[in-house]
Structure formats: structure tokens, C-alpha cells
SEPAVEX-327640 format. One record per residue: residue in one letter; z, y, x of N, C-alpha, C in turn. Coordinates in steps of 0.05 Angstrom, whole numbers, always signed. Layout:
+-----+--------+--------+--------+--------+--------+--------+--------+--------+--------+
| res |    n.Z |    n.Y |    n.X |   ca.Z |   ca.Y |   ca.X |    c.Z |    c.Y |    c.X |
+-----+--------+--------+--------+--------+--------+--------+--------+--------+--------+
|   a |      Z |      Y |      X |      Z |      Y |      X |      Z |      Y |      X |
...
+-----+--------+--------+--------+--------+--------+--------+--------+--------+--------+
//
This chain:
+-----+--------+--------+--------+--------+--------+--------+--------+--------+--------+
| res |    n.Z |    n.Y |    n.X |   ca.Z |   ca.Y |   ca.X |    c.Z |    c.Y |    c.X |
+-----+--------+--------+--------+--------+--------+--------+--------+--------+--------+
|   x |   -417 |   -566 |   -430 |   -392 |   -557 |   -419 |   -393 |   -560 |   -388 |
|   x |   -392 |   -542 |   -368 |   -388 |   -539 |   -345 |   -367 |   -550 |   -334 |
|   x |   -362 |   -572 |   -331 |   -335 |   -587 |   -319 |   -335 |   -596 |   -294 |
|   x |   -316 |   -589 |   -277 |   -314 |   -611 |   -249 |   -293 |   -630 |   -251 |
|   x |   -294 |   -654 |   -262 |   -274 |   -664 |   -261 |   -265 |   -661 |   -287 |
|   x |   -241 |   -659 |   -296 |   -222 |   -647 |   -325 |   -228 |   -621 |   -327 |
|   x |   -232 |   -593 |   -302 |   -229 |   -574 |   -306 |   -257 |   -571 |   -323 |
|   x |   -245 |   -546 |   -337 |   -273 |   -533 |   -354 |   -277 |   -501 |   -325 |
|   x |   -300 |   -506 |   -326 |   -303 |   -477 |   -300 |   -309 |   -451 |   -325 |
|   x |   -319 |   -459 |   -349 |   -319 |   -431 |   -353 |   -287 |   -427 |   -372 |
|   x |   -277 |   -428 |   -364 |   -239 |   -417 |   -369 |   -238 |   -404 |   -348 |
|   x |   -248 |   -416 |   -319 |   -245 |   -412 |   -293 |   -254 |   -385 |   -298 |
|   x |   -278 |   -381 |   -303 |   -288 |   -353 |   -293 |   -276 |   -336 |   -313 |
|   x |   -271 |   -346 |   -341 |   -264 |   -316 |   -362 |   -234 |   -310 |   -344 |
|   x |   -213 |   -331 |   -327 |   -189 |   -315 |   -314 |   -198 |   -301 |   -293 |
|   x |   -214 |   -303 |   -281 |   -222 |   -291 |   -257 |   -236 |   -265 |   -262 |
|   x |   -248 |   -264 |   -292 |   -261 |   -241 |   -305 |   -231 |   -226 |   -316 |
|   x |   -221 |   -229 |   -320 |   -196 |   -217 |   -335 |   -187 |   -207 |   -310 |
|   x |   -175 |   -218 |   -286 |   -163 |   -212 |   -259 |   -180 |   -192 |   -244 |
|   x |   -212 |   -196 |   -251 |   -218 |   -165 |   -227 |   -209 |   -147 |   -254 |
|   x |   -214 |   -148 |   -285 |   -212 |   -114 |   -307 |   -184 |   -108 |   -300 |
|   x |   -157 |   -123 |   -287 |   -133 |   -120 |   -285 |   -135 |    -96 |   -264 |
|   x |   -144 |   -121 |   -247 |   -147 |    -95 |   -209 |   -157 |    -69 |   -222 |
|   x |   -188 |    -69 |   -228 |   -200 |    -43 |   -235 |   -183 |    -21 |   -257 |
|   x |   -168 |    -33 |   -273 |   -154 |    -21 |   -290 |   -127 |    -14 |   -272 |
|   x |   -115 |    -24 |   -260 |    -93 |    -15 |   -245 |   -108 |    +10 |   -217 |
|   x |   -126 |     +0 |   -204 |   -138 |    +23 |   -188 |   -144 |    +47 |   -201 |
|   x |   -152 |    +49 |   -227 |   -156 |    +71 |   -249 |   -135 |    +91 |   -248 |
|   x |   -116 |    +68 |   -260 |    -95 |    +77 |   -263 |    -83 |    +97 |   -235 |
|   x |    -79 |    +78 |   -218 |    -68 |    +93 |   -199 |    -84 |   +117 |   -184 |
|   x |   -104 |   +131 |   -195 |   -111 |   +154 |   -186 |   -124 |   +173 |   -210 |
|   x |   -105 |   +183 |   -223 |   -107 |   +201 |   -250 |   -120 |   +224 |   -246 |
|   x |   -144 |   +228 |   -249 |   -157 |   +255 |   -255 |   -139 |   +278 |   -267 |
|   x |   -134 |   +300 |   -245 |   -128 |   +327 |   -248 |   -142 |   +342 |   -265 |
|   x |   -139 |   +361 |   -296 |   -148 |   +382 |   -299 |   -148 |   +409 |   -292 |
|   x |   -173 |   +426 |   -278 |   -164 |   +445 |   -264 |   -150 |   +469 |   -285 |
|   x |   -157 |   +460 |   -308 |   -149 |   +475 |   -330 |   -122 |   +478 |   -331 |
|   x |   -104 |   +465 |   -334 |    -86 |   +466 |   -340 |    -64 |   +467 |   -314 |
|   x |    -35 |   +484 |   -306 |    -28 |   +478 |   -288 |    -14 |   +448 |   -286 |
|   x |     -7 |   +437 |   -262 |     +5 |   +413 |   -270 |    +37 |   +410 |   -269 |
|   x |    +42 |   +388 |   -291 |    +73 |   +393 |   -296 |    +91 |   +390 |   -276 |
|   x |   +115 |   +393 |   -273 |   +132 |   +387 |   -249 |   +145 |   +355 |   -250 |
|   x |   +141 |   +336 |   -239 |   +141 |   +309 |   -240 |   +167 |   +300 |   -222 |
|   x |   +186 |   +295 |   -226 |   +210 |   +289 |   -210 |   +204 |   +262 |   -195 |
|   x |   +204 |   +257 |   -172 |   +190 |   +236 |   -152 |   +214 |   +213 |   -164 |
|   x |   +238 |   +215 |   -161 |   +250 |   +193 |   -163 |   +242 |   +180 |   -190 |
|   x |   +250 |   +195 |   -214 |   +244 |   +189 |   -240 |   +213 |   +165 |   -229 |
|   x |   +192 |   +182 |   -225 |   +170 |   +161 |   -227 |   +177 |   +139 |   -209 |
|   x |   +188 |   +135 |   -187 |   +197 |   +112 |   -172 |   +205 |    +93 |   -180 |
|   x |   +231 |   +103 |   -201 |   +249 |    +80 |   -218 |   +235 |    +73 |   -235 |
|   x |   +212 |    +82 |   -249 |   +187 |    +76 |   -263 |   +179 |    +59 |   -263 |
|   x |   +166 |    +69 |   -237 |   +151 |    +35 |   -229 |   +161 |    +15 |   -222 |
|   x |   +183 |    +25 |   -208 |   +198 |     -5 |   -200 |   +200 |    -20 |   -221 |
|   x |   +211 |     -6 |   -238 |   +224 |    -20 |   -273 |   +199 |    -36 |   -284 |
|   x |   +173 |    -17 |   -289 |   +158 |    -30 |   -295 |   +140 |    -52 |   -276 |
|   x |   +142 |    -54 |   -248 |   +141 |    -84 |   -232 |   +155 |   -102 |   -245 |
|   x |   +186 |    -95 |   -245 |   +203 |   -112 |   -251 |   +208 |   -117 |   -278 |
|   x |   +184 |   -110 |   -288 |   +192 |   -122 |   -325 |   +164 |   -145 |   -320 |
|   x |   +143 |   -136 |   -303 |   +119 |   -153 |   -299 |   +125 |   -183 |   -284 |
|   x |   +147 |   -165 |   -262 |   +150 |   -202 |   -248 |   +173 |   -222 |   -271 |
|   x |   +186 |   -204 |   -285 |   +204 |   -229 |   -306 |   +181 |   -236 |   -329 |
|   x |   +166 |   -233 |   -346 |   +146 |   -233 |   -356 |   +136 |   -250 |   -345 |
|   x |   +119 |   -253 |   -322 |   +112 |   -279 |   -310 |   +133 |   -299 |   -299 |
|   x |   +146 |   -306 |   -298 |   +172 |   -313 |   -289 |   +181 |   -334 |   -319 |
|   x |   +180 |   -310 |   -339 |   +194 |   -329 |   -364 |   +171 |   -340 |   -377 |
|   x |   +143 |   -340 |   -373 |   +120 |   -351 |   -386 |   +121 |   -377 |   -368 |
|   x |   +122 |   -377 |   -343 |   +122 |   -402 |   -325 |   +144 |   -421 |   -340 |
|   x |   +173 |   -405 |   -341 |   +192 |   -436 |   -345 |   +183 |   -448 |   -371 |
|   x |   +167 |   -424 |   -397 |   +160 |   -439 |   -423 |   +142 |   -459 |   -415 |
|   x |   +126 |   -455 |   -395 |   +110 |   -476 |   -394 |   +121 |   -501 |   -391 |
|   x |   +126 |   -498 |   -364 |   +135 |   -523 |   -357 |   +163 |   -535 |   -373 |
|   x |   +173 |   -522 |   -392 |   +185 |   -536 |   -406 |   +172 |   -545 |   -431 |
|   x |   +154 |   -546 |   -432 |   +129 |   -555 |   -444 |   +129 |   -537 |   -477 |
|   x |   +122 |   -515 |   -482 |   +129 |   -492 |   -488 |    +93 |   -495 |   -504 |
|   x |    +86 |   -502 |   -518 |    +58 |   -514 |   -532 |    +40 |   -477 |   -540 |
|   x |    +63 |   -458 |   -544 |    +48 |   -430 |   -551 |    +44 |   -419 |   -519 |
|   x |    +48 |   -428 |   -497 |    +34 |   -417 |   -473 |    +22 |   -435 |   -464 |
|   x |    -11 |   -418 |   -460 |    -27 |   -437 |   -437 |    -16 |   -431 |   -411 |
|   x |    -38 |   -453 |   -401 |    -41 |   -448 |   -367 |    -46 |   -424 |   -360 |
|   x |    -70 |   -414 |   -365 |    -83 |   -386 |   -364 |    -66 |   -364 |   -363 |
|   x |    -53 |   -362 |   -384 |    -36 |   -339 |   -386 |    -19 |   -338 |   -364 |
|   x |     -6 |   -367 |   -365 |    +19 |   -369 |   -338 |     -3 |   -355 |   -309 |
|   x |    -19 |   -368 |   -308 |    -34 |   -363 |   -279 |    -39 |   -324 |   -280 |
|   x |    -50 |   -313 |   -307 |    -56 |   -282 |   -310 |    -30 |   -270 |   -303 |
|   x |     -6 |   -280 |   -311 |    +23 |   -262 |   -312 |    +19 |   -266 |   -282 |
|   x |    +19 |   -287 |   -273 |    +26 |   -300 |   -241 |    +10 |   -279 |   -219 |
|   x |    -19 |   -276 |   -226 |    -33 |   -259 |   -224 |    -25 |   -225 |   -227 |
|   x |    -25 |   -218 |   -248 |    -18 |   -193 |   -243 |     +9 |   -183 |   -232 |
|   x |    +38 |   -192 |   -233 |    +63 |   -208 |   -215 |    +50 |   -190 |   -191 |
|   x |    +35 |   -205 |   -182 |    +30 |   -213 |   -152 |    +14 |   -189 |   -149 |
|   x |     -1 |   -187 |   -162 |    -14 |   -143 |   -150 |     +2 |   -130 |   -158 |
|   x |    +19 |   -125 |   -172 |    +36 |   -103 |   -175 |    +59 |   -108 |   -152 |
|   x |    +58 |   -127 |   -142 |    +86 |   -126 |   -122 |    +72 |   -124 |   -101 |
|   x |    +44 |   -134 |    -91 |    +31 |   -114 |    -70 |    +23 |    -95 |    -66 |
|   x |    +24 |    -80 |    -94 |    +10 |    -58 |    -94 |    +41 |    -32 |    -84 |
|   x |    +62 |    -51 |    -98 |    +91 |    -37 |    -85 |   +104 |    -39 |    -60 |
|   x |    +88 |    -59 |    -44 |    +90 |    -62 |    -21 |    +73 |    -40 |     -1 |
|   x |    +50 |    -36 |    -17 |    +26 |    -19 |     +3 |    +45 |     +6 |     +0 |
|   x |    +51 |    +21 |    -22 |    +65 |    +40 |    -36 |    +90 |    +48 |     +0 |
|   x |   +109 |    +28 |    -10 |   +130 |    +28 |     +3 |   +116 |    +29 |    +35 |
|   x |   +104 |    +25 |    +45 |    +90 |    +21 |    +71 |    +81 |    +50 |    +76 |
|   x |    +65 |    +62 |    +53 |    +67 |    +88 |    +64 |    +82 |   +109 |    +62 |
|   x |    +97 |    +96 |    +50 |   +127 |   +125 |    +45 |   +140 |   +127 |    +67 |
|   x |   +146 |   +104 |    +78 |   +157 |   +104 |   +112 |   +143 |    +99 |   +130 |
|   x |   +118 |   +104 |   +129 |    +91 |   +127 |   +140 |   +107 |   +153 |   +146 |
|   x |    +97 |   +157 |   +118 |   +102 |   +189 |   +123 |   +134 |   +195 |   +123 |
|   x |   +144 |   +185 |   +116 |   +166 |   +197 |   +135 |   +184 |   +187 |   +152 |
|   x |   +170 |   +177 |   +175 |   +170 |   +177 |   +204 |   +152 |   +204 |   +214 |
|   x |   +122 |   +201 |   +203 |   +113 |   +224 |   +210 |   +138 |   +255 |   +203 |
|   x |   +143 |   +257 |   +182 |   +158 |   +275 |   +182 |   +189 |   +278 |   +199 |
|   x |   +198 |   +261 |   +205 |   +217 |   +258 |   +227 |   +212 |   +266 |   +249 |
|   x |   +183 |   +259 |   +260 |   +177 |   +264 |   +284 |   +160 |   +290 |   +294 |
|   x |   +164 |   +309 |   +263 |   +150 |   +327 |   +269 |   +169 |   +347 |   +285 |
|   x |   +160 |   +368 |   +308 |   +176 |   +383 |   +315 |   +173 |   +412 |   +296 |
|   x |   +199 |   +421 |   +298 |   +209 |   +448 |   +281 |   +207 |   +472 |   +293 |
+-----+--------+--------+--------+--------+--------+--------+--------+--------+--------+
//
């Protein structure tokens, strides 16, 4: 057993192996291959907005209510899990931060374009 101390390191690495398939699976995600075949459907911007927000915000309570089971000593949640929710939490609200950063990008640029 690989231990430093109490910790076991290989837990260490299978969360750290789970946290990059999250990233790579969320980067996937966020750039969906077009078929030239087909035209593409008409997608209402806000609809997908409230989307994601909703679905951030079902991810940060999710981690949020796995933490207080813990520490109310809650014996069906590990550590792990709390730290993975805590973990993914935390890229999806950066990843809505990058999001939001370029929306008022671009429209400033579009503000400041002349007509």
C-alpha cells in the first residue's frame, strides 16, 4: 500500500484520474461536432443559458449537500466523492465564469462597433 502518513496515494491518484476524464469530458462536451448533412436546428440562446445555469446550479447544490452529509458524519459518503462534487462545483462555475467573460467581450465589441 502506497501511504504517506494515513493517506493511501493510490485513492489520491484514482481522484485525480476521475478529475482530468471530468475536464476532458466537459471540454468534449463543450464543442459538439456539426453535421454538414443535416441543416442545423434553430436553438433559442436564452433557453440554453437558463440551461446551464440550472444545470451549474444543480452541480454546486449536489456538492454542497454531499459536504454537510459528511461532516455530519453521513457513513454512505466518502471523502472522495465530497472532494469529486467539490471538484467538478468548481469547473463548472469556472467554466461559467470564462463563458460570462466572453459574452461581455463581445458585446462591448458590438457596442463599439460603428453603423
Amino acid at each position: 500500500m502506497n501511504s504517506i502518513g494515513t493517506i493511501d496515494t493510490s485513492k489520491i491518484q484514482a481522484m485525480v484520474q476521475q478529475l482530468k476524464a471530468v475536464a476532458a469530458q466537459t471540454q468534449a462536451n463543450a464543442a459538439p461536432v456539426v453535421s454538414s448533412e443535416q441543416p442545423a436546428a434553430r436553438v433559442d440562446f436564452g433557453n440554453v443559458l437558463k440551461a446551464s445555469l440550472d444545470k451549474v446550479n444543480e452541480i454546486q447544490q449536489n456538492a454542497g449537500e454531499l459536504s454537510e452529509r459528511f461532516t455530519k458524519g453521513d457513513d454512505s459518503v466518502s471523502l472522495s466523492e465530497v472532494m469529486i462534487a467539490g471538484q467538478k462545483a468548481n469547473i463548472a462555475l469556472q467554466a461559467t465564469i470564462q463563458v460570462r467573460t466572453k459574452l461581455v467581450a463581445a458585446y462591448n465589441d458590438i457596442m463599439n462597433m460603428q453603423v
